[in-house]
Structure formats: structure tokens, C-alpha cells
N, C-alpha and C positions, 0 to 999 in steps of 0.2 A: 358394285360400281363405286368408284372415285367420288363422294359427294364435299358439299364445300363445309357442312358437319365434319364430316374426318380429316378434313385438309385443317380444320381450324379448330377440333376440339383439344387438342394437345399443344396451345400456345406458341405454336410456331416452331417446334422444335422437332422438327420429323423430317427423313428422309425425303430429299423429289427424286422424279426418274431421272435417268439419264436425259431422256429430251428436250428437260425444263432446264439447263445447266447452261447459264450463259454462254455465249460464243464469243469466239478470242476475236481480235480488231486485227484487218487486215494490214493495216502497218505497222503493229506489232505484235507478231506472232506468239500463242501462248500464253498472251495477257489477256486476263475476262477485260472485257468493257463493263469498268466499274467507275466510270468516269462519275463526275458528279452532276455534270450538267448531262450527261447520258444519263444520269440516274432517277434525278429530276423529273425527266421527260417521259420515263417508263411510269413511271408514279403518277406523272400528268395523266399517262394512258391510263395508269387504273380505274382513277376516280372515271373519267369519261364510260369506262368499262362499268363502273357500279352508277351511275347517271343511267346510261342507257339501262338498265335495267329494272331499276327505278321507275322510270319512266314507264318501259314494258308491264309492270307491277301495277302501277297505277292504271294503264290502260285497261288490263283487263279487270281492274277494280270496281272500273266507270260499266264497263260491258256487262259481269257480273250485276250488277244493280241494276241495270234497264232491262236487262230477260228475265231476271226472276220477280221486277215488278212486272212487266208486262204480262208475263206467266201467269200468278196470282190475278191479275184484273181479270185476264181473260179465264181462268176458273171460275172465279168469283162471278162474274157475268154468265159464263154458261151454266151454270149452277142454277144462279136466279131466273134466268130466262126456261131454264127445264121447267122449273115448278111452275113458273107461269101460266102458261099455255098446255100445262097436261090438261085439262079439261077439255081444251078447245079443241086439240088434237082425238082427243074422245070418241068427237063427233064427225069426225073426218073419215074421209077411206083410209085402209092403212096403208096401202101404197103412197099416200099423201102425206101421213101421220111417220111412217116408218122414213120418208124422205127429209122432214122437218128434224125430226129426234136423230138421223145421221151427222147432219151440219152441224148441229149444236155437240153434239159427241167430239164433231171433228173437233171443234174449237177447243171445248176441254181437253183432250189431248194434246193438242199445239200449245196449249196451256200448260200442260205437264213437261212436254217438250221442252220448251223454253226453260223452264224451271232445272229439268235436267240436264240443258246444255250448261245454264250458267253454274250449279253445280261441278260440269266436270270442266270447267272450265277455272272455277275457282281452286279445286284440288290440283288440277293439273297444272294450272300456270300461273297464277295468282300467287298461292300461296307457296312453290315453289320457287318463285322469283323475289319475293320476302323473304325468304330463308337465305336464300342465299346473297343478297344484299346485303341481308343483317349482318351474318357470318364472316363472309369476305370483308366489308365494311370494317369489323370490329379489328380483322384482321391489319386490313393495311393501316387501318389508324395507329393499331400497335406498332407497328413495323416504322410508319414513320415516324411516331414520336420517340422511340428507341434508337432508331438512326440518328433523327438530330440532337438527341441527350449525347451520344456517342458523339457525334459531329463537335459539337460546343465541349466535349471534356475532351476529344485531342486536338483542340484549338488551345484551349486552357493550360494543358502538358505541353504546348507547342511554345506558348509561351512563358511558361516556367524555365522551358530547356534556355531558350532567349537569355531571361536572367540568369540564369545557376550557369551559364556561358561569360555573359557579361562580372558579374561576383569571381569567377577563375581565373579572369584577364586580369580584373583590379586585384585581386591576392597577387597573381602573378610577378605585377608590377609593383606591389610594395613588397615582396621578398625581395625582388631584385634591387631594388630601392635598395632596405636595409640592409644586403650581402653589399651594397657598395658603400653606404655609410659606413659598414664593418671595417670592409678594409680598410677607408680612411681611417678608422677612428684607430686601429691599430700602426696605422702607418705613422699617422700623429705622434700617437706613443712612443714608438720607437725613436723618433727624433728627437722627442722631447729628453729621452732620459739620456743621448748621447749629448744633448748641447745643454743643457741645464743641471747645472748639481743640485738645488734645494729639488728637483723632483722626486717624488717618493716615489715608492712600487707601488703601493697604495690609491695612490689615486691614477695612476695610467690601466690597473687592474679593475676598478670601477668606471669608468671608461670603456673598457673594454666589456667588460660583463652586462653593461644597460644596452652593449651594442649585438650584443649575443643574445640578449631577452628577444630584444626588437626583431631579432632576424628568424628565433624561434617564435615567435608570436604570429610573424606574417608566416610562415612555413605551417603552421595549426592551420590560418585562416587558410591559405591554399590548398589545404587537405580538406578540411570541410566543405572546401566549393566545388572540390571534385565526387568527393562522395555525395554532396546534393546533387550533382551533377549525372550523376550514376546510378541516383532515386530516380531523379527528373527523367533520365530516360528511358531508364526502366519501365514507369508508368507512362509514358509516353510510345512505349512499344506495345505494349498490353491495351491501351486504346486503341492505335491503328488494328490492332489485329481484331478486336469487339467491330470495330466501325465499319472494318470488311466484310467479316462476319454478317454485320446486319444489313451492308448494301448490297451479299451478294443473296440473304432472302427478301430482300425488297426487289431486287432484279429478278428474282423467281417469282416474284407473286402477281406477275402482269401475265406469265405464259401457264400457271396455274387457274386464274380466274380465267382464259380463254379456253383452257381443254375443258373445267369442271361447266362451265357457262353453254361451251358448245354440246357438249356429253346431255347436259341437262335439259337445254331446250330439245335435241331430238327425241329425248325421252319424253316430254309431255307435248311435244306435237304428235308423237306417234297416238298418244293417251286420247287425245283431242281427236283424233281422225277416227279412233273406234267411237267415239262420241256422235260423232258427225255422221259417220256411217250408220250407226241406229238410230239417228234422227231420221235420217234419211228413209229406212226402211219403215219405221213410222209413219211418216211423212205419204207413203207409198201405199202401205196399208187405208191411210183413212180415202186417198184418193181411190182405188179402188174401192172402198165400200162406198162412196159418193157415186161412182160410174154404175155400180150395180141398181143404188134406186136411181138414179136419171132413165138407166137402159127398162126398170119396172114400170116406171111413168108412162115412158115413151109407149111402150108395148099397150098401154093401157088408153092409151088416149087412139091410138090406131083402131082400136076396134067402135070407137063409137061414130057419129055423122060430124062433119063438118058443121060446127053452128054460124050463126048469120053474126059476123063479127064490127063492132063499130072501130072508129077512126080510133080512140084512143088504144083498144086493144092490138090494133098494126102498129101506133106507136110502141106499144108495150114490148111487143113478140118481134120489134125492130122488122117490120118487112115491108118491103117495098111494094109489090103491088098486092091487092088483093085477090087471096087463093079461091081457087073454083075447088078442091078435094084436099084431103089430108097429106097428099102425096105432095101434091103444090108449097103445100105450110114448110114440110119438111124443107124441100127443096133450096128455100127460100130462106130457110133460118139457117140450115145446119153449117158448118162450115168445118175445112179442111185444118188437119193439123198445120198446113203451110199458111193459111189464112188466118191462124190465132197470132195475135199481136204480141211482140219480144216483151216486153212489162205488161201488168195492170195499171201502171202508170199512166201506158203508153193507149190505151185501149178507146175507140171511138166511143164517143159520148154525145147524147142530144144536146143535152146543155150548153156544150162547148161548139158548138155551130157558129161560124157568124159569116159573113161575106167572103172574107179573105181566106173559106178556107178551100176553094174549088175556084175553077176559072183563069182568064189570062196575068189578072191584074196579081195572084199571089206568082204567077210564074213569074213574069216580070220583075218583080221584087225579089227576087229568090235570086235567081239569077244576077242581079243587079252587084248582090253580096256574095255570090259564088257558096250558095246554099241549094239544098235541096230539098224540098218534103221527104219525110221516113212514111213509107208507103203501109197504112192502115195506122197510122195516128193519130192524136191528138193536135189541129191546128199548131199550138205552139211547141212542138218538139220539132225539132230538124237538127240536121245532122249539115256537118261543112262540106264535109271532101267526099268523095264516094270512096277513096282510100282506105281513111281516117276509121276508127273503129269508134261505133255511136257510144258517147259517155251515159254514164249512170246519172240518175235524176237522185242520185245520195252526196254527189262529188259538190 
């Protein structure tokens, strides 16, 4: 595949496709649009093109650094917290011990997880999106400071033509000068030697001859201003053609960096989603082995009696009224997958109790703002519209 390495390892001097090939302007057919302020603007688009991606670069830079510290902390913590409590766990049931020593497994995992998201997260798009920042970058810098070296030498040949124009005219007009001097000067002669006798040949012949230097000397100079004239344009053609040359790979390199840019992010999105996907499956894995010792507990706790429970321990086990059998306790605590609250954010808490959060006085108020309680939340979560989709507590 097309990457912005091969689009840029050979200095700018390689074939594009057909697709990348400017298109003609509708008002004049079969001309590229290599306008200059059209060209400009293409280039404005570049940079904007290598900004956003920069940007992209940097984002996942920031991302990269907070999973794989998060990652490590929570290693590093379940690590320590393992060794901790192996003793204590010792002395436990192992259905107890074996429930404790899962959580903390899960954590180290999550731990791993994280560490291996930001991993493929750094190979896939991070460092992908530097490379080609750099590359393309290096790129259009070249491009444009070649363009405008090219720009400023056929402004330069632009106005040399100017002078080596100007120098032709003035030759021009001192040959014509000195062919009408000539004539005079021979026309003088001639009269002179018809009405004056002491006239010699001699001196109407040197007259004549300073007027033939004159007329040959401006005739050299108007040669010379045509042949500089004929340098001047010459190098003045051989820039236009360089200038186009390099506006028409400056005009290529806006729909280059969008195919190679486009090409490359679906390629590490795709990278990213097999990432995600094993997280996922991960993710999956430890929850099930958590439901496995919950479902050991539970079984274990069914076969012994109902003990005489105090007030803190209903606060504890969240139950409302006090169970008369085991069947009751369940009943009481278990709840429905439709009853598990949309966040851990969002999830009722004793702590968080206070007056307003039951009764007419929060409906009123609710109402008042065209709000409504999120049904099994936290007091202060609510949501506006019933429309409205409930925001994230990240936003």
C-alpha cells in the first residue's frame, strides 16, 4: 500500500495516478487550475491537512500516557495488595479466599489491558500519524520553498525581459538617430563641395566616416540588446516551465496527503478495533470468572441458617426490611439486569441521600426547569428532555 514513506522517499520526483492530476477550470477548458491564488489555497489546505493530524498525533500521545500509567498503578497495586493479605486469606474458606484472589487477578489484568491498549494504540496511531506528519511535512515544505525560489527567479527573468526590452528601444532609437545624422551629414557634404571651392574631399570624407562609425556603433549596441533580449527570454521560458512544474506537484500534494492520510487511518482503525476486540474478550473473561465465585458464595451461604442480623449489617447488604429466611435476604437484595443502573457513576449510594432526593418538593423543582429524575440514580444526575439522550459524566 501507497504509504507517505514512498510518496516522499524519492524527493518529490515520481509519478502520481491519474486521479491526483489537477482538473481543468470550467471557464477554460483544458487549462489545470494552477492559478496562484488557487495554489495558495491548496497549500493553505495542506498545512490545515498536516495540523489536523498533528493534533490527532498528539491526542493519542496524551491517551497513550494515561493507560499505560493507569495500567502500571494498577499492577503495581495488585501485585502489592496480593502479597498482602496472602496470609489472611490462609485463614479463610476458600470459597472466600478464592473470591478475594479473583478481584484482585481481575485488576491485574485490567492492568495489563490498559497497558496493552495503549500499546496498540501507540503502534497503530500514534506513531503512524508522526510518520506521516513528518514525511508529508518535509514534503510540502520542499515543495513550497521550491515553488517560491521558482516564483521570485521568474519575477527576476520577468524583469530583466523589462530591461533587455527597454535597452532595444533605446538602441533602436540611437541607430535611427545616427542613420538620420548620416544622412545629414552626407547631404551637408554634398552641398558643400558643390558651392565652396576651398572644400577638400578630405574633410567631407571624415565627416562622413565619424557619421558611419556612429551609425555602426548604435547598430553593435542594437544587436547586443536583442541578443540579451533573446538570453533574457530564453531564461525566462525555462522558469515558467520549472514554476509550473512545481505548482503542478504542489497542486498534487493536497490530494495525495488525503488518499495516503485516508488509506492510513482506516488501516489503524481497523488495527485498533482488533485491539478493542481483545480487550473486550478479556474484559469478558474476568467478568465471568467473578460471576463464577459470586454464584460459589451464594450457593454457600444458602445452605447454612439465617443469623440474627443488626441494623448496620441491613445497612450493609442495602435491605429494606428485615428478612425472616435466606429466601427473603435474596429476594431483597438481588436485582434485575433492567434494575442495574446505566453507570457506576450513576449508581445509588447511602452517602448521597439528603431530603431533595424523594418527595413532592424535588418534583416540583424538577419540573419547574423542565428536568427530570434518571430513575435509579444518584440525587444529582438528571437528564432535561425525555427525548434528549443522558450525557456522560466524562463530557
Amino acid at each position: 500500500m501507497m504509504t507517505a514513506e514512498t510518496l516522499t522517499e524519492s524527493g518529490g520526483e515520481y509519478e502520481y495516478p491519474a486521479s491526483f492530476l489537477p482538473r481543468a477550470s470550467a471557464s477554460s477548458p483544458g487549462r489545470s487550475r494552477l492559478d496562484s491564488k488557487v495554489l495558495d489555497l491548496e497549500m493553505d489546505r495542506s498545512l490545515q491537512r498536516l495540523a489536523a493530524c498533528r493534533v490527532t498525533a498528539e491526542a493519542a500521545s496524551q491517551v497513550v500516557a494515561i493507560l499505560a500509567d493507569a495500567g502500571s498503578r494498577l499492577q503495581r497495586c495488585s501485585c502489592q495488595k496480593t502479597a498482602a493479605p496472602a496470609g489472611c486469606l490462609k485463614q479463610e474458606e476458600d470459597a472466600v479466599a478464592a473470591a478475594a484472589q479473583s478481584f484482585l487477578d481481575a485488576c491485574g489484568g485490567l492492568g495489563a489491558m490498559l497497558i496493552g491498549m495503549a500499546s496498540a494504540i501507540s503502534q497503530n496511531i500514534m506513531q503512524p500519524m508522526e510518520t506521516f506528519q513528518r514525511h508529508a511535512g518535509a514534503d510540502h515544505n520542499r515543495k513550497a520553498d521550491r515553488l517560491e525560489e521558482l516564483r521570485l527567479k521568474e519575477l527576476s527573468c520577468s524583469n530583466a525581459i523589462t530591461e533587455s526590452l527597454q535597452k532595444r528601444d533605446r538602441a533602436r532609437m540611437g541607430l535611427q538617430t545616427a542613420m538620420r545624422d548620416q544622412e545629414k551629414t552626407e547631404r551637408k557634404a554634398g552641398e558643400k563641395k558643390k558651392g565652396l571651392a576651398r572644400f577638400t574631399r578630405s574633410d567631407g570624407e571624415k565627416e562622413i566616416a565619424a557619421a558611419e562609425h556612429k551609425v555602426q556603433k548604435a547598430a553593435s549596441a542594437q544587436t547586443a540588446s536583442i541578443e540579451e533580449l533573446a538570453v533574457r527570454t530564453e531564461e525566462a521560458n525555462e522558469a515558467r516551465v520549472l514554476r509550473e512544474k512545481a505548482s503542478k506537484d504542489a497542486s498534487l500534494l493536497l490530494s495525495c496527503m488525503d488518499f495516503v492520510r485516508g488509506r492510513l487511518l482506516a488501516r489503524c482503525l481497523r488495527s485498533c478495533a482488533v485491539a478493542w476486540a481483545e480487550a473486550a474478550q478479556e474484559l469478558r473473561r474476568s467478568e465471568d470468572q467473578m460471576q463464577k465465585q459470586a454464584s460459589k458464595l451464594r450457593s454457600l451461604r444458602l445452605q447454612g441458617e439465617l443469623p440474627e442480623l443488626p441494623g448496620w449489617a441491613l445497612e450493609v447488604l442495602q435491605v429494606k426490611k428485615r428478612p425472616v429466611c435466606l429466601a427473603d435476604l435474596d429476594a431483597n437484595v438481588d436485582v434485575t439486569d433492567e434494575e442495574l443502573p446505566e453507570s457506576p457513576f450513576t449508581a445509588p449510594s447511602p452517602s448521597l441521600k439528603s431530603p431533595l432526593s424523594s418527595g413532592p418538593a424535588l418534583a416540583d423543582l424538577l419540573s419547574e426547569r423542565g428536568l427530570k429524575p434518571r430513575r435509579g440514580s444518584a440525587p444529582a444526575m438528571f437528564t432535561a428532555w425525555p427525548s434528549q439522550e443522558p450525557s456522560s459524566p466524562f463530557e
